[in-house]
Every structure is written in C-alpha cells, then in structure tokens.
N, C-alpha and C positions, 0 to 999 in steps of 0.2 A: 625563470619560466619553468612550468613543472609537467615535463614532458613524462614519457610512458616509463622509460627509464629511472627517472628521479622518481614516481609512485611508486614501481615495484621495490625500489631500494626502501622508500617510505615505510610503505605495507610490511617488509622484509623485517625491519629493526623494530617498530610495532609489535607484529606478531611473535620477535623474540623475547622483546623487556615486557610484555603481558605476562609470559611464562616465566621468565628470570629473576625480575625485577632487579638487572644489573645494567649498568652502561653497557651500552654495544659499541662493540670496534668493526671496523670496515672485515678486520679478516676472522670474527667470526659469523659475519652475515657471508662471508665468501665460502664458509665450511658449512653451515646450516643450512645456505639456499643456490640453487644453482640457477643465477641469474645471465650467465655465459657471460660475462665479464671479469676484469682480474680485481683484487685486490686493491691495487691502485686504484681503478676506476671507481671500486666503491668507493673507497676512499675520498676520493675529489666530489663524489655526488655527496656525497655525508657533508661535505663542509660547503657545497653549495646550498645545501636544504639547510643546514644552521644558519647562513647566512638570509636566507627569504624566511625564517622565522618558524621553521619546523619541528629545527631540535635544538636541543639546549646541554651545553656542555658541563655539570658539573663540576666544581674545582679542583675536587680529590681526585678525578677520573681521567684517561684519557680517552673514554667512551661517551656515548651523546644517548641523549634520553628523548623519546620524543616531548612536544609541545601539547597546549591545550588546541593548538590551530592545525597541529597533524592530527589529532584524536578526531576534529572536527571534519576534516577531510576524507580523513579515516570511516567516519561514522558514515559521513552522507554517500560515500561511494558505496558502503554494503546496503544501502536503504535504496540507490538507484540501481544497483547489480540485479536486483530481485531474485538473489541466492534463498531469500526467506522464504522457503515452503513450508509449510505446515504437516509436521508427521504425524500423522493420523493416528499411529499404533499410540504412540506417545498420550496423543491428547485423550484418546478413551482412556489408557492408562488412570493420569490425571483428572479427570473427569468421574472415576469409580469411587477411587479414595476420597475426592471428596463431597461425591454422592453419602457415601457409607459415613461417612465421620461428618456430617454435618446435616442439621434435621430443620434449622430455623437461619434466616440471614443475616445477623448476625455472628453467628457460630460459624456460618460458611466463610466470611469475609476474614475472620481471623484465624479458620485451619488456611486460608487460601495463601496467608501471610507467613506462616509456618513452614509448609509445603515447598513454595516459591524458594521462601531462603535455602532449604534441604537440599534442590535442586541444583541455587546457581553458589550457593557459599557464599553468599553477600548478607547484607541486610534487607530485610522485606520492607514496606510498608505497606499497608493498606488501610483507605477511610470507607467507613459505611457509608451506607445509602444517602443522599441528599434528595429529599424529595423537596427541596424548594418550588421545584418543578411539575410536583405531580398533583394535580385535581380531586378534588372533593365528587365523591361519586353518590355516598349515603350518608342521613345523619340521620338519628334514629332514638329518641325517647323512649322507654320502658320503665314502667313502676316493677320495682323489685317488692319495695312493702309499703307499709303506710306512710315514712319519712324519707325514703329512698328513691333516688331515679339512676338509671344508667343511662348514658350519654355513649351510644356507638356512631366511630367516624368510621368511614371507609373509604380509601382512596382509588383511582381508575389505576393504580398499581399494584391495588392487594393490600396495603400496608393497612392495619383497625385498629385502632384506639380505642380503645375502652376503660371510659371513665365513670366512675359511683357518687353522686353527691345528695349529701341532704336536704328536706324541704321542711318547713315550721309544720304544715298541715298537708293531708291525702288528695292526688290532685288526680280530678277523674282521666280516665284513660281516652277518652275522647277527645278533653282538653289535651294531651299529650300528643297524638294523633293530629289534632289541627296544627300545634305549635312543629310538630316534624316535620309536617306538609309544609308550611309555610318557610323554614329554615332551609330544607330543600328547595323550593322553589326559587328562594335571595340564593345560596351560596353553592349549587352544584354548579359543577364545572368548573370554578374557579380555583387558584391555585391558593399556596397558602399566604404568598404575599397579600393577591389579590382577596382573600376573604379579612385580611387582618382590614385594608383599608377600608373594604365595604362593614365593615363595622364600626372604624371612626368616622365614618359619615353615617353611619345611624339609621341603617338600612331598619331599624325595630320601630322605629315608631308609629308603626301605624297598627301595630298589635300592643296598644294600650292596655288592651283589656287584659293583655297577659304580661305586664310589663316586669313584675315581680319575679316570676320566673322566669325571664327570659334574664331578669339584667342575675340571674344566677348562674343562667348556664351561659351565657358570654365569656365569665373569667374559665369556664371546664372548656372548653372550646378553645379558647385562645394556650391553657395549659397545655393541651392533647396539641397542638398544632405544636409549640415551642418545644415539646417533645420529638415530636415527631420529626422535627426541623433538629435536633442534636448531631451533633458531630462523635461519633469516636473514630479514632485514629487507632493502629492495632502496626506494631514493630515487632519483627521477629529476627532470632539471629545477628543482636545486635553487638557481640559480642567477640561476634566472628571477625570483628577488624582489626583483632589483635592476630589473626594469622598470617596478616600482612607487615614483610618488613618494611614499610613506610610506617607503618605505626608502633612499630616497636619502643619510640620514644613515649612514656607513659604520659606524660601531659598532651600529646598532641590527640594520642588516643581515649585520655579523660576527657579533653575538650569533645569531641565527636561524638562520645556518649551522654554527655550531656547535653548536646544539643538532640540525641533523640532522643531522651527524653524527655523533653520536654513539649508535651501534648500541643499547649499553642503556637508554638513554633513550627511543627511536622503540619498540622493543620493549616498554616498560612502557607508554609510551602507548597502543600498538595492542593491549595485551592489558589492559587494565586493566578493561574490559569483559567480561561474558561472550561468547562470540565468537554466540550464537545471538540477539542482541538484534538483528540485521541493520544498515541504517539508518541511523546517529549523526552527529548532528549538531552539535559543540563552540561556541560563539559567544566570542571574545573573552574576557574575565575569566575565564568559565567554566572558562576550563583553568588547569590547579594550576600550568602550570611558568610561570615569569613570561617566558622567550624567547619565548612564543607567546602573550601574552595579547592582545598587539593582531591578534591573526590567529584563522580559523574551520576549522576541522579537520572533515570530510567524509566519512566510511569506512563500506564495506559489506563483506557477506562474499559468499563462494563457498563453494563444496559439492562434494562427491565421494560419491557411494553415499549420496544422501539422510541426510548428515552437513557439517557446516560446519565446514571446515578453516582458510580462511584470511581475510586481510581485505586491500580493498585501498581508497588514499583518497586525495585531495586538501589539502592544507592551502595557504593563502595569507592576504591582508587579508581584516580583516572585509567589506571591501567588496569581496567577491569574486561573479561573477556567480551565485548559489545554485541558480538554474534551472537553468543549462547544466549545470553541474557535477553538481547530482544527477540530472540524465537520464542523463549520460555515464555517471554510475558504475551505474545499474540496467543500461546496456547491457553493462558491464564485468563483472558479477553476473553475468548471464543467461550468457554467451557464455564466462566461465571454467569455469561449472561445465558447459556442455554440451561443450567440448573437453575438461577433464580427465576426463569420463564415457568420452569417444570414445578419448582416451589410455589409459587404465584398463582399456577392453573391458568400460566398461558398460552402452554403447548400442550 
C-alpha cells in the first residue's frame, strides 16, 4: 500500500537519481532529505516500494533505481499538484527570440525545436503544420500570359498555395472568372480530405463546356493539396544523449540516434495520437519501438485559428527532469500558437 510516507521516500530517490544517475541507498536519501525518519526506516520503505514494483535493484549495486511505474506515479502526481504555473517573464522571454528569429512557419517550428532543446538539454522534436484539418477559403484563376494560368489556394488558416500551369491556347479571363466562381462554389469550406473525395465523385461534370481545362487544373489542385498536407518532422539536439551516462554505451546511443533519424519513424511517433489529446506523456516500456524504451517522450501541441496543427516535444532517459520539461513545453504551447495567430493575421 503506498501511503504518504512510502511517496515522499519515492519522490525522495527520484528526485535524487534525476540528478545523480547512481543507485540510491536508504542513507543517502537520509543525508539529502529530511524526511524525520532514520535510516532504518528508509530503509525498510525502499524494500517495500521494490517489492510493489517501484524500484528496481541493479546487480552491481546495493542501491535501487526507480521504476517506469514510479516515473508514472511520479509524473501524474506533479500534473494533479498543479505546481505548473506559467512564468510569464520566461515566456515573453521565449516568445521574443522567436518572434525575432523567425519570419515564416516553417522556420518558426524548427527555431522552436532548437530553442526547446537549448533550454531542457534533451532532444527537441517538432512536426509542422498538419492542415488535414483546415478548409478551403479561396481558389482563384489568373492568366499570367497567353499559355499560363496561376492557380491560387487559400486556406481558413492562412496557409496559399500558389501554383503556375500551362494551357495549349489563351483562355479569356471571363472564362477564368466563371470556372473560379464555380470551383468556389463545389469546394469552399471543405477540408482537404473532403475536397479530394468531392472530386472522385466528379463534382465537374456539369461544366462540360470547360471540361478541358478544368480536367488540367484537377491534378494542380490535387498537387497544391498533397503539399500542403506534407509532413516535416525537425529534431534538434540530438546529440545531446550522449551527455548522459546511460548512454555512454556507444551502440545503445547509435541505436537512438538512429531511430531519430529516421523521418518516418518520428513522424508515426508524433502522429500516432490524435493531435487534439494535447499533453502526452510516453514512460519508458510504454513506447512500442524498442530504440526508445529506456527513454520518456514529452509532446504538446499548437494551434492556429482555434484548430491544433502541430506538435512539438522532448524525448530523453527515463530519468529526465519531468517538471522542467513540461513547464517549458506549456510555454512553448502557449507562445507558438499566439505567434502563428500573429503570423497568420489572426490577432
């Protein structure tokens, strides 16, 4: 049973092998913390909490290391303490530098990745924008010259696509004008799934008379969407896991880097969730791939027009600081979605 006493002892050895990364013994959590108990006592709870599945005794040691199931306990009691307040100085801080160092979203999303790491000493991750989600606002026909048309999208998020394709013959600007009207009329509002479908069902046929052109600009359309729908993934600080002695073993820390390396890998990770769970927090085992099982993975999202676009996270050892890190990433929440709003012209 895991009374008040057995937690603070918990919390106690935690908060020391975060910082040590050595076995703890009963009598140095009895010099480091002043739990008003002996020794002894600590003692006996140490071997009660290994025994309900807390800590775990290495073989070379005669100190106990915690569990992925004390990390767990660990995690969820600082997320219902509501010790996470939000430093304010901190976050305009954060919020300046990457006003100033980033001009397009894109560029923000990977200083954001950079920064992040700077801050917690882990490795960053963050994926761009997913606008799977976001609607078609305008689509817009313009003859550039006699064999040219530009095809502008624009989404109820800001996001435009601008694509140039050529035509055999000069197509009057009227004609141009009706075929927009009418593309507008089938596909605003809808999202980019839903215009892919409303086009294998062949919402065009009833603009026969423009059939030519329209079955041209279908594949620019369908392109500018599969763009716009791309995934990059952006890791930062990846290297920084070698500061850690858990990975001083060169294979364990080759294997980890090459699992971030590896774009579609980070990408099924960071999406394997729905993106509006906000939050998440991975422990150890808990993750499928085995390069990361001795590590804890940290990811929140961002937003754009009261919609959640993207996500951005920490991964490192289980015994990585949990406080620091999910403060940093709520500032990194807060402060991407009010610059992408500002970028955007939503605020």
């Amino acid at each position: 049973m895991m009374d008040d006493r057995k937690i603070k002892v918990l919390h106690a050895i935690i908060n020391s092998y975060i910082l040590s990364a050595e076995p703890i013994g009963s009598r140095t959590i009895s010099k480091q913390y002043d739990l008003g108990v002996s020794s002894a006592t600590i003692r006996n709870e140490m071997s009660d909490l290994e025994d309900l599945g807390y800590l775990n005794k290495p073989h070379t040691s005669a100190g106990r290391v915690p569990s992925d199931k004390a990390y767990r306990l660990y995690v969820n009691q600082i997320l219902q303490a509501e010790k996470l307040k939000m430093d304010m100085k901190k976050k305009d801080e954060i919020k300046k530098v990457l006003t100033k160092e980033s001009k397009e979203m894109d560029q923000l999303i990977q200083n954001s990745a950079k920064i992040l790491s700077a801050i917690t000493s882990y490795t960053a991750l963050a994926i761009s924008p997913q606008m799977k989600q976001a609607k078609l606002k305008h689509i817009q026909l313009i003859s550039i010259d006699e064999v040219e048309i530009l095809v502008v999208l624009v989404s109820d998020s800001g996001i435009v696509k601008n694509t140039i394709f050529r035509v055999e013959q000069k197509i009057p600007e009227d004609q141009l004008i009706i075929i927009s009207n009418f593309l507008n009329n089938k596909l605003k509002g809808l999202t980019i799934q839903e215009i892919g479908k409303a086009m294998d069902n062949g919402i065009f046929k009833e603009m026969y008379d423009f059939k030519e052109i329209i079955d041209n600009i279908i594949p620019i359309i369908n392109k500018s969407l599969d763009e716009a729908d791309n995934v990059e993934v952006y890791a930062d600080g990846v290297t920084k896991i070698f500061n850690f002695p858990e990975y001083k073993d060169l294979d364990r820390a080759k294997s980890f880097i090459s699992f971030i390396e590896d774009k579609e890998l980070l990408i099924e990770l960071l999406l394997s969730d729905n993106l509006d769970n906000g939050l998440e927090i991975t422990i150890g085992n808990e993750n499928i791939y085995e390069p990361i099982k001795d590590c804890s993975l940290i990811t929140t999202t961002y937003r754009l027009a009261d919609m959640t676009i993207g996500k951005i996270g920490v991964i490192g050892p289980t015994r990585m600081d949990y406080f620091k890190v999910i403060n940093a990433l709520k500032l990194f929440s807060v402060n991407l979605t009010e610059i992408l709003d500002m970028l955007m012209g939503k605020s």
